[in-house]
LOVOLUM-48014 format. One record per residue: residue number from 0; residue in three letters; y negated, x negated, z negated of N, C-alpha, C in turn. Coordinates in steps of 0.05 Angstrom, whole numbers, always signed. Example, Ala and Ser with C-alpha at 12.3 -4.5 7.8 and 13.67 -1.06 7.14 Angstrom:
<sites>
    i   aa    n_py    n_px    n_pz   ca_py   ca_px   ca_pz    c_py    c_px    c_pz
    0  ALA    +114    -264    -156     +90    -246    -156     +66    -264    -156
    1  SER     +45    -257    -142     +21    -273    -143      -1    -258    -157
</sites>
This chain:
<sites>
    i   aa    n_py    n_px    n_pz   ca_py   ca_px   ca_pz    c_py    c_px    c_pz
    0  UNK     +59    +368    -277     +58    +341    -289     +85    +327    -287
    1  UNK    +104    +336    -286    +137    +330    -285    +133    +327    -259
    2  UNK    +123    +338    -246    +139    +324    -211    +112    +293    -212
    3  UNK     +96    +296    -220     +80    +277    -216     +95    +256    -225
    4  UNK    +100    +251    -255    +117    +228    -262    +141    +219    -253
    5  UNK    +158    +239    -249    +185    +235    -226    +174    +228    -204
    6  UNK    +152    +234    -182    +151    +223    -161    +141    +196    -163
    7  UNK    +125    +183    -186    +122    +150    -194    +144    +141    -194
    8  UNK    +151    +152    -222    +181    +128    -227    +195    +131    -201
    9  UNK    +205    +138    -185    +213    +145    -155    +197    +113    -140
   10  UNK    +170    +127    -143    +163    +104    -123    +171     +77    -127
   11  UNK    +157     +80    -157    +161     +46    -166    +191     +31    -167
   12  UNK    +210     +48    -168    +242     +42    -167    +243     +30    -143
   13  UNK    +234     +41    -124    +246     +42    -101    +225     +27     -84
   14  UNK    +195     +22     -86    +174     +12     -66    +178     -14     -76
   15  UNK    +196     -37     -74    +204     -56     -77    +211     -66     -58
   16  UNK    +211     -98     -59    +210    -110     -32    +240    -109     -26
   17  UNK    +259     -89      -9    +304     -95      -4    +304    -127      -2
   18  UNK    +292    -139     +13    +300    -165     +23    +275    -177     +23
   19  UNK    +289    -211     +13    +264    -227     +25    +281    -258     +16
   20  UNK    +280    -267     +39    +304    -294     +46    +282    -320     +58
   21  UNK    +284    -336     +40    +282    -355     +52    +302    -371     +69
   22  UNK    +298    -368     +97    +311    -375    +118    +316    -409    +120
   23  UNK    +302    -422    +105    +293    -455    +116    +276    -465    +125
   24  UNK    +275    -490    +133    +260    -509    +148    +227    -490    +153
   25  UNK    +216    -478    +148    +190    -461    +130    +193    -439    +153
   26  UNK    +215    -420    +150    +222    -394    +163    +222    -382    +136
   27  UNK    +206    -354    +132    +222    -335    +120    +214    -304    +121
   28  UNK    +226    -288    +123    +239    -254    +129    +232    -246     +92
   29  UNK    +212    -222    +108    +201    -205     +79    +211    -189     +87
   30  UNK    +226    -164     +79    +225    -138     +87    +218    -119     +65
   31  UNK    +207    -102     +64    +209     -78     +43    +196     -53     +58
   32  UNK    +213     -22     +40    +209      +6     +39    +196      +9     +18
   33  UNK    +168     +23     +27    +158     +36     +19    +157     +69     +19
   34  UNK    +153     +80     -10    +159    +111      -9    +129    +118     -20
   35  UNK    +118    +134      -6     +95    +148     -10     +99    +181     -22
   36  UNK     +86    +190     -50     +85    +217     -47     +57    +228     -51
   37  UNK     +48    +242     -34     +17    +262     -40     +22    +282     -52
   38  UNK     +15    +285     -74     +22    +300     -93      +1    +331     -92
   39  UNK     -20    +331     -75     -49    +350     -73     -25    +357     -45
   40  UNK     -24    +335     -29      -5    +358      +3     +15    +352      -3
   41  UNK     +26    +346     -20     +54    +364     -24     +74    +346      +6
   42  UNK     +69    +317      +4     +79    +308     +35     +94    +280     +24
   43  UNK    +115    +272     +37    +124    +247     +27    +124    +229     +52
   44  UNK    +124    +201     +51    +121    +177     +76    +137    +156     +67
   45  UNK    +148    +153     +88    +178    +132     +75    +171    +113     +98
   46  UNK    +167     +83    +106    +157     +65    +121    +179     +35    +119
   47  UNK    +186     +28    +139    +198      -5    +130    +179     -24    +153
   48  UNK    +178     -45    +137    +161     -68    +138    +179     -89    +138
   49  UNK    +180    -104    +167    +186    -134    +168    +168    -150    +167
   50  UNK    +167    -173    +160    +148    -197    +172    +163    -220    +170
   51  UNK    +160    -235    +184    +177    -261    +195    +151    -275    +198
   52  UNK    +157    -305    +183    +135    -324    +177    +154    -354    +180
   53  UNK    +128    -367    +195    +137    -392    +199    +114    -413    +183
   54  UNK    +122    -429    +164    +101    -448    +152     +99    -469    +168
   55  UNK     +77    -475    +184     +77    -503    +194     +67    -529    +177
   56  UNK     +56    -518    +157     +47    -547    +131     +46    -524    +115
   57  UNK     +32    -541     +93     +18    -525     +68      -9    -506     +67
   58  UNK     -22    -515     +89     -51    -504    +101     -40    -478    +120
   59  UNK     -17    -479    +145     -24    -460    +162      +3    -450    +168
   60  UNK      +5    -421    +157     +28    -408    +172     +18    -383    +196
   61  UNK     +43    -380    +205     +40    -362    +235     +61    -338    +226
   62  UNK     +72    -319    +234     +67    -294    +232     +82    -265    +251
   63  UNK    +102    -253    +246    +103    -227    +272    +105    -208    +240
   64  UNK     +94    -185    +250     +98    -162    +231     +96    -141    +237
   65  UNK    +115    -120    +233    +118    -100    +242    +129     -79    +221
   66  UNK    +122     -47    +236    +123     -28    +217    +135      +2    +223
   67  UNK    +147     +17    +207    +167     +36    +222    +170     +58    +199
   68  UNK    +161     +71    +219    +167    +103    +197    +191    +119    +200
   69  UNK    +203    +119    +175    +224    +126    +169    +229    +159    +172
   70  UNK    +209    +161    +173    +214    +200    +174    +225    +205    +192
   71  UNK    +203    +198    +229    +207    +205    +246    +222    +179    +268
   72  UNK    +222    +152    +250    +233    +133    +264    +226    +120    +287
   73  UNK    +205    +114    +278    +179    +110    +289    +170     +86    +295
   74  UNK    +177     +70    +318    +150     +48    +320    +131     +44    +317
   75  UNK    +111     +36    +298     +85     +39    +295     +70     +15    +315
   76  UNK     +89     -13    +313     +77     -33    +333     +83     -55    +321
   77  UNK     +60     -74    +331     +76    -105    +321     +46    -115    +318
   78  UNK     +38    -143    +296     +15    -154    +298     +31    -180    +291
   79  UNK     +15    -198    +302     +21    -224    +308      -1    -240    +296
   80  UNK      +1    -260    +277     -20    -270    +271     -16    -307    +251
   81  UNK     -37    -314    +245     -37    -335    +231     -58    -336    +216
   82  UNK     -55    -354    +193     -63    -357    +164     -70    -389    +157
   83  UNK     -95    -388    +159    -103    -419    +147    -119    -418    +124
   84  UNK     -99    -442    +102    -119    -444     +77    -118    -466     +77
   85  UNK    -150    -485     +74    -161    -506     +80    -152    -519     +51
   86  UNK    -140    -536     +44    -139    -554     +26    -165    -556     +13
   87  UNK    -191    -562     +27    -209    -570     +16    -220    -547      +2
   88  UNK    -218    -521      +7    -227    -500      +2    -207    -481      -6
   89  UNK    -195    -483     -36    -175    -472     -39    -181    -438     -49
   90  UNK    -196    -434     -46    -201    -398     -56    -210    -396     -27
   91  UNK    -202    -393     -17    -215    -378     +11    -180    -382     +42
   92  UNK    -185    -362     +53    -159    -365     +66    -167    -347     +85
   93  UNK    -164    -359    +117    -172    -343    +140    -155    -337    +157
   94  UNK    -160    -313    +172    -133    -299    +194    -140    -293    +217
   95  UNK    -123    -295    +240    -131    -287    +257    -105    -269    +272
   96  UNK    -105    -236    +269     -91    -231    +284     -96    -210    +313
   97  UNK     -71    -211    +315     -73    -200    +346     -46    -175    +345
   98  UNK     -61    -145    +347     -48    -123    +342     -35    -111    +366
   99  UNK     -20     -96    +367      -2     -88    +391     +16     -57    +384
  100  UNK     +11     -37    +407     +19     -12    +395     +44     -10    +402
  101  UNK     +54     +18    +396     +89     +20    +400     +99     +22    +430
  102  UNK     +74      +9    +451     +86      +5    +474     +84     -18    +482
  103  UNK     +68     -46    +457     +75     -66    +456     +51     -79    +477
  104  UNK     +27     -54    +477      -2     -63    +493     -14     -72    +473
  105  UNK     -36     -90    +480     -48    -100    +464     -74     -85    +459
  106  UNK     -88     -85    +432     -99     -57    +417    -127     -74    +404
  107  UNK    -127     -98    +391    -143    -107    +371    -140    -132    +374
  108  UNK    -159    -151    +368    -165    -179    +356    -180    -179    +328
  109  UNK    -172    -186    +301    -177    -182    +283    -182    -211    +262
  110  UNK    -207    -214    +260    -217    -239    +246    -219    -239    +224
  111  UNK    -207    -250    +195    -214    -237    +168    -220    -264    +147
  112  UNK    -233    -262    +131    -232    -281    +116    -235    -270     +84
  113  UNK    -219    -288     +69    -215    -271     +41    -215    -294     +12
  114  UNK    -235    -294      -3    -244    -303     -21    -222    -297     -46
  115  UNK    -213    -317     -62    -197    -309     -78    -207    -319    -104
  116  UNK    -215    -308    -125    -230    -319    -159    -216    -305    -176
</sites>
């Protein structure tokens, strides 16, 4: 029960976003590490996450995001995408991305739409 609670407070300290800058003119750089522990396998996953966003209005931003494992230092890949929320329809927000593996081939086209109440 002690490693369980040390490995939370751990996470939650630490699975915080390091950086996130608003760049300007509607640029801005999220970054955060995440720390994973499985507590049944006894296994830990340490990951960093960029995404770089461009707002073109209030309705539609665009998108690169990418992901990297820290263990083994790892390219995981890159997805590219954009985000429209319709003014007229403000609980609802649609995406369209386009996924890419760590040799930067293209993998997926991914359509989503997400209801927010």
């Amino acid at each position: 029960m002690k490693k369980i609670i040390l490995a939370s407070a751990a996470i939650a300290a630490l699975a915080t976003p390091t950086l996130a800058v608003d760049l300007g003119r509607g640029w801005a750089l999220n970054n955060t590490v995440t720390l994973e522990y499985f507590v049944e396998a006894e296994d830990a996953v340490a990951t960093y996450e960029a995404e770089l966003t461009y707002s073109v209005n209030d309705q539609l931003s665009l998108y690169a995001y990418t992901e990297i494992d820290l263990e083994d230092i790892d390219f995981v890949g890159l997805d590219l995408g954009a985000t429209y929320n319709p003014a007229q329809l403000e609980i609802a927000e649609f995406n369209i991305e386009a996924q890419f593996d760590n040799d930067l081939e293209y993998q997926e086209l991914v359509l989503s739409a997400e209801l927010q109440f």
